[in-house]
Biopython code that builds the backbone (N, CA, C, O; Angstrom):
import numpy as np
from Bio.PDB.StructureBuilder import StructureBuilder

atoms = [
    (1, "UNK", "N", (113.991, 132.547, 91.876)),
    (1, "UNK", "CA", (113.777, 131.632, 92.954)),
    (1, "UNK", "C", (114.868, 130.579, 92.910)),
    (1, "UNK", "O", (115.429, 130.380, 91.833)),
    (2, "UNK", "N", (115.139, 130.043, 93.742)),
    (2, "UNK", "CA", (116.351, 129.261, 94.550)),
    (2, "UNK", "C", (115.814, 128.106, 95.170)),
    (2, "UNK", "O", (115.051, 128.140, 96.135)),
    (3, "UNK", "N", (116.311, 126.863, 94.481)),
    (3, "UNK", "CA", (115.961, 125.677, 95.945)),
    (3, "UNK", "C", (117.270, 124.809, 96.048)),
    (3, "UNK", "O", (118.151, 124.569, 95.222)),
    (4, "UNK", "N", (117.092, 124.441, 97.295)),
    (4, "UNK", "CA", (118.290, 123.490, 97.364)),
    (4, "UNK", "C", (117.704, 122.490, 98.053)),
    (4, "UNK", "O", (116.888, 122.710, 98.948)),
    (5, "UNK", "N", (118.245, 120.779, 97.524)),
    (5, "UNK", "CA", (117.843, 120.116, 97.485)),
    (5, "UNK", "C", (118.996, 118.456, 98.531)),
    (5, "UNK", "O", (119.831, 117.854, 97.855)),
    (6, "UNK", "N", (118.912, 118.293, 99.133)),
    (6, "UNK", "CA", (119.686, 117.314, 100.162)),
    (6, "UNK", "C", (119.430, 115.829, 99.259)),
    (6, "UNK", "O", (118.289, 115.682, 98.822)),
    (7, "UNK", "N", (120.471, 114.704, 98.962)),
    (7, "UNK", "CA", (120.101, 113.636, 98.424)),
    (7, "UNK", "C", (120.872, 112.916, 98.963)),
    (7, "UNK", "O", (121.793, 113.365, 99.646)),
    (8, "UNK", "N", (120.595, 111.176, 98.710)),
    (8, "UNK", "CA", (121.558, 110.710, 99.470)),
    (8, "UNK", "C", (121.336, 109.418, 98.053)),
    (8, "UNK", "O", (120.255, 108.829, 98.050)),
    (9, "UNK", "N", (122.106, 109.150, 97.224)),
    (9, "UNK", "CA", (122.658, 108.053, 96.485)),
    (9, "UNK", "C", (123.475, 106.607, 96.753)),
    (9, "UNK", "O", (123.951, 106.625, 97.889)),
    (10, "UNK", "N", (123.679, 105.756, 96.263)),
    (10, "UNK", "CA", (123.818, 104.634, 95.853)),
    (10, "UNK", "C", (125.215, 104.859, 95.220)),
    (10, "UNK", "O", (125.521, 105.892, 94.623)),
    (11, "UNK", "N", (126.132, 103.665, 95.428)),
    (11, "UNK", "CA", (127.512, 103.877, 94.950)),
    (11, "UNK", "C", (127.419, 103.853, 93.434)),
    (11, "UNK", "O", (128.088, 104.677, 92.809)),
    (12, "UNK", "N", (126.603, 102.931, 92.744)),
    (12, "UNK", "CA", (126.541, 102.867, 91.293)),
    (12, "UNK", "C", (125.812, 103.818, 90.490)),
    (12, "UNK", "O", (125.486, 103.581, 89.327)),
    (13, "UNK", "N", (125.490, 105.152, 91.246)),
    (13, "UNK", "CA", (125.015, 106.192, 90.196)),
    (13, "UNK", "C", (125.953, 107.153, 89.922)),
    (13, "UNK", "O", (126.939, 107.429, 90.605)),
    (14, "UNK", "N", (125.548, 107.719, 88.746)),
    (14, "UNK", "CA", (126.398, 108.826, 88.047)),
    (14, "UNK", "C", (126.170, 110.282, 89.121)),
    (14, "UNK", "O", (125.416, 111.144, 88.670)),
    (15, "UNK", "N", (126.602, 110.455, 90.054)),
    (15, "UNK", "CA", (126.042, 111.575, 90.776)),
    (15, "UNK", "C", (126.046, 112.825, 89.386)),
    (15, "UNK", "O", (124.928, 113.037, 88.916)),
    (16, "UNK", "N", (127.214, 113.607, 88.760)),
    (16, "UNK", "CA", (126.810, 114.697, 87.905)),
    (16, "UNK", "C", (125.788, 114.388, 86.837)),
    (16, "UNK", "O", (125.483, 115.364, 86.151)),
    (17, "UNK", "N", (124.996, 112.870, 86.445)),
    (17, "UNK", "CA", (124.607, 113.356, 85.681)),
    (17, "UNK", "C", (122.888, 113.208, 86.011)),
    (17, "UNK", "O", (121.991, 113.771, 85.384)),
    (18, "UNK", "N", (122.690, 111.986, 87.551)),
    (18, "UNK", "CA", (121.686, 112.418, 88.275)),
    (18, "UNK", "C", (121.263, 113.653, 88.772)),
    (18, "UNK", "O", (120.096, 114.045, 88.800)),
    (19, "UNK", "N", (122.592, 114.459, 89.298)),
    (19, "UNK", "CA", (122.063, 115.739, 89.841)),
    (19, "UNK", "C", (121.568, 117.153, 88.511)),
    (19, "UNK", "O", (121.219, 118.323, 88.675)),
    (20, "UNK", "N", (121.743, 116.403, 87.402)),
    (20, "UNK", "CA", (121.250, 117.210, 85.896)),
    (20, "UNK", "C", (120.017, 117.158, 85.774)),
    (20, "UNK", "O", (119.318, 118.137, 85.513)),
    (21, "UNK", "N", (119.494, 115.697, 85.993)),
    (21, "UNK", "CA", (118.158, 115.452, 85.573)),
    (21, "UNK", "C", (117.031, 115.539, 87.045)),
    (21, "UNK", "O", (115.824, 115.307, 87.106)),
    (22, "UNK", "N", (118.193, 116.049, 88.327)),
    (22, "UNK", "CA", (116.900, 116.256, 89.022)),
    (22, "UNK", "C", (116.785, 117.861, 88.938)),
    (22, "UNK", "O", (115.764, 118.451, 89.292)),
    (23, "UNK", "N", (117.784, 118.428, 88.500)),
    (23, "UNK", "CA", (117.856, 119.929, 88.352)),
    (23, "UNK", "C", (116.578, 119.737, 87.680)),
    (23, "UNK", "O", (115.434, 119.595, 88.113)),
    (24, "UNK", "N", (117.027, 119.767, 86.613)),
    (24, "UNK", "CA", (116.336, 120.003, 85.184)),
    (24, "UNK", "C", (114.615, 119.645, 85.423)),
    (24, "UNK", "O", (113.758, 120.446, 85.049)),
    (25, "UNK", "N", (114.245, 118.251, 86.137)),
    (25, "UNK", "CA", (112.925, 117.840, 86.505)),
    (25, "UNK", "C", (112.124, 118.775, 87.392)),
    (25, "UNK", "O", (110.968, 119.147, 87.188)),
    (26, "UNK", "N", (113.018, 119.142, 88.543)),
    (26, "UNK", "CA", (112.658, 120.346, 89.316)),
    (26, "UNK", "C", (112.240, 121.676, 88.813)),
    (26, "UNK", "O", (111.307, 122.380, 89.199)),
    (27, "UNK", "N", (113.107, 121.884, 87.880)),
    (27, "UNK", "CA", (112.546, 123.243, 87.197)),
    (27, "UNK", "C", (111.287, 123.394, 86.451)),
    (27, "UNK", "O", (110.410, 124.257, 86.411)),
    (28, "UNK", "N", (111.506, 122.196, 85.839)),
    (28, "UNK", "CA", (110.649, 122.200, 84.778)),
    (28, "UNK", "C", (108.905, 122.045, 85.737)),
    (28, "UNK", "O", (108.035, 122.913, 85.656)),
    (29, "UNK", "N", (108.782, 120.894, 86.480)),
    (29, "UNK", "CA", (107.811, 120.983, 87.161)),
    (29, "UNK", "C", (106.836, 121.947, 87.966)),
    (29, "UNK", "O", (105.606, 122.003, 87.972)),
    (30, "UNK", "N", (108.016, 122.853, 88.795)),
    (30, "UNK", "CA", (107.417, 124.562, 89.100)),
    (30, "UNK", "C", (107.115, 124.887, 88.220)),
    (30, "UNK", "O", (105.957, 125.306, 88.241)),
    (31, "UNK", "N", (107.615, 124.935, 87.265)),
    (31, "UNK", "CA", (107.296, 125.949, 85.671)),
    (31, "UNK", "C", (105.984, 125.667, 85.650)),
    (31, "UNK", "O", (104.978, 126.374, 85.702)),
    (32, "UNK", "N", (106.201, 124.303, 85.549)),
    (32, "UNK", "CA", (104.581, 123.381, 85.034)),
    (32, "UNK", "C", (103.489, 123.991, 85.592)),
    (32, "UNK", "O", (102.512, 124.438, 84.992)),
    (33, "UNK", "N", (103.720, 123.986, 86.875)),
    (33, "UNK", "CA", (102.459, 123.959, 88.243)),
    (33, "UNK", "C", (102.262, 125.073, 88.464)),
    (33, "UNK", "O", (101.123, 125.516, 88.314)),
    (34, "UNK", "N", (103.331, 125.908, 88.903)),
    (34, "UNK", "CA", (102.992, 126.947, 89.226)),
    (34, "UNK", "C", (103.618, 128.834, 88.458)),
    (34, "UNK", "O", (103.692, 130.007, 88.825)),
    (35, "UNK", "N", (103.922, 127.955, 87.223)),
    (35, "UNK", "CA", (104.004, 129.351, 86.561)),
    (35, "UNK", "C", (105.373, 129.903, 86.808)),
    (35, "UNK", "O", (105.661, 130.715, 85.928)),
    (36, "UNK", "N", (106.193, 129.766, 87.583)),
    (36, "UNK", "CA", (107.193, 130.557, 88.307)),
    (36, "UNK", "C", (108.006, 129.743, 87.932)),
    (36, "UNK", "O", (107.819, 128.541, 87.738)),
    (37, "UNK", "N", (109.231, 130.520, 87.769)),
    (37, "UNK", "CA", (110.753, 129.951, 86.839)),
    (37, "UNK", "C", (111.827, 130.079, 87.835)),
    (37, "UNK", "O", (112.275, 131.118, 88.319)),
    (38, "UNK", "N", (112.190, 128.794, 88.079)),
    (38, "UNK", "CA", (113.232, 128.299, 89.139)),
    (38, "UNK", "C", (114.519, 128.752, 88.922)),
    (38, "UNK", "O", (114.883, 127.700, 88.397)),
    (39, "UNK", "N", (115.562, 129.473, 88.886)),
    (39, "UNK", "CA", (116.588, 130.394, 88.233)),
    (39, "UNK", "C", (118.012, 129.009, 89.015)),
    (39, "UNK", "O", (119.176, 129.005, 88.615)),
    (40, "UNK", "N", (117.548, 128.157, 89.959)),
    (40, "UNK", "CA", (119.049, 127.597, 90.802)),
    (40, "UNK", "C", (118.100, 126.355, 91.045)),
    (40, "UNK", "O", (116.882, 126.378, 90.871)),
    (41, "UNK", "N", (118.985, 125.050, 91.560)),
    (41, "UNK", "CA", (118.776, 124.426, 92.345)),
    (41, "UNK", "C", (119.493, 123.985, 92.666)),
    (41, "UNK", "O", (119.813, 123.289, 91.703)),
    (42, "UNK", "N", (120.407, 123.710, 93.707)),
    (42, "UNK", "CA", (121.374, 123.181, 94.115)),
    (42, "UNK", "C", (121.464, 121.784, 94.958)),
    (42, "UNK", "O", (120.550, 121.622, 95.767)),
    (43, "UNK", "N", (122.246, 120.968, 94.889)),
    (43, "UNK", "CA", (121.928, 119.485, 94.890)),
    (43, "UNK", "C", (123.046, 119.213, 95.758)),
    (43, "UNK", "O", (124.161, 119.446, 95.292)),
    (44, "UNK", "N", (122.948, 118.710, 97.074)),
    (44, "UNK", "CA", (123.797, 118.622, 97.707)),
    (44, "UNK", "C", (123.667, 117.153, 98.190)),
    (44, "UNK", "O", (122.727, 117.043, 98.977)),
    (45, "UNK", "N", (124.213, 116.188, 97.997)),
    (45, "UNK", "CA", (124.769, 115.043, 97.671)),
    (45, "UNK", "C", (125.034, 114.338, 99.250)),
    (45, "UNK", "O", (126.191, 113.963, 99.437)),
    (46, "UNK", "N", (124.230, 114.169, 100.185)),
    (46, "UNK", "CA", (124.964, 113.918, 101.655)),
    (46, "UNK", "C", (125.340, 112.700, 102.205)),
    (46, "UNK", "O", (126.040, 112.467, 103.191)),
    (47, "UNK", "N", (124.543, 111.647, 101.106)),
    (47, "UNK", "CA", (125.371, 109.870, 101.748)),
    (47, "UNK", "C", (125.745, 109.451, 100.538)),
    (47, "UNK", "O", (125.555, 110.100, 99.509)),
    (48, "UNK", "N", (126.118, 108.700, 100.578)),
    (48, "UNK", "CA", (126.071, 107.220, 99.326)),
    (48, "UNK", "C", (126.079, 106.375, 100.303)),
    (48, "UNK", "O", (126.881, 106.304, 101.234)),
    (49, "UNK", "N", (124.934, 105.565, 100.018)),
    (49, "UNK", "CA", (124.616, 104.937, 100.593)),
    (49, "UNK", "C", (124.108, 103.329, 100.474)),
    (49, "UNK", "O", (122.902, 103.356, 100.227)),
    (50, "UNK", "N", (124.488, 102.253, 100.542)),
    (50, "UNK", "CA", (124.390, 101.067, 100.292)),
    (50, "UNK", "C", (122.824, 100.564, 100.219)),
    (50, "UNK", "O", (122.606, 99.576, 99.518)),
    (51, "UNK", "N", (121.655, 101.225, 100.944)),
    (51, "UNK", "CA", (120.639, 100.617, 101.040)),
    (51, "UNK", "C", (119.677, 101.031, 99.607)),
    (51, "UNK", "O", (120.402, 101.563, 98.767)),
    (52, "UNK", "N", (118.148, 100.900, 99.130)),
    (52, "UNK", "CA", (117.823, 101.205, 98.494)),
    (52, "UNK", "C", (116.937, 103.063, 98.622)),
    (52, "UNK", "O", (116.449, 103.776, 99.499)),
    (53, "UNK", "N", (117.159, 103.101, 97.272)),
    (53, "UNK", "CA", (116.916, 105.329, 97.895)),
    (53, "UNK", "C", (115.018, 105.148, 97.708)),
    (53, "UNK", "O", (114.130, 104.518, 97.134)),
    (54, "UNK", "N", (115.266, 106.086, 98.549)),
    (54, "UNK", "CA", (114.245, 106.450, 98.753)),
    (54, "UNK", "C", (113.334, 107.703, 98.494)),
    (54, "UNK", "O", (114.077, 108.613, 98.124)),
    (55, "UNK", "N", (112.234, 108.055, 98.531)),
    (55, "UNK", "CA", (111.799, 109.686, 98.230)),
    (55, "UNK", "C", (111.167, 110.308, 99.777)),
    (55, "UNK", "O", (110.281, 109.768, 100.440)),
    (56, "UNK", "N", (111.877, 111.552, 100.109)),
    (56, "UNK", "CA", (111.074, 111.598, 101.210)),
    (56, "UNK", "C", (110.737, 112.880, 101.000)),
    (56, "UNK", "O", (109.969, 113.451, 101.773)),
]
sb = StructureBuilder()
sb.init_structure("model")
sb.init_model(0)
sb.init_chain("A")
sb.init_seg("    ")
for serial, (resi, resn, name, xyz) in enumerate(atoms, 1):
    if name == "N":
        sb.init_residue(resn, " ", resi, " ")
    sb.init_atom(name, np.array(xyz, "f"), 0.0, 1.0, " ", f" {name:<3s}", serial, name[0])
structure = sb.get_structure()
């Protein structure tokens, strides 16, 4: 299984090493919940953005 994931960051984050730990959180969580092993997630990075982030 495959997900890809749209984000939009803040100038003062580490984008490679945020986009590690949302990999990594993502996987691990399916694993958690639903048994099934996430093989990708791909993190595609689309603002930096000055305001505060958000979760949507």
């Amino acid at each position: 299984m495959g997900i890809q994931v749209r984000a939009s960051v803040t100038p003062d984050v580490n984008v490679p090493e945020v986009s590690r730990e949302i990999q990594n959180r993502i996987k691990e969580r399916i694993l958690e919940v639903t048994g099934i092993t996430v093989n990708t997630v791909k993190i595609s990075v689309e603002n930096i953005s000055l305001n505060k982030p958000r979760v949507e």
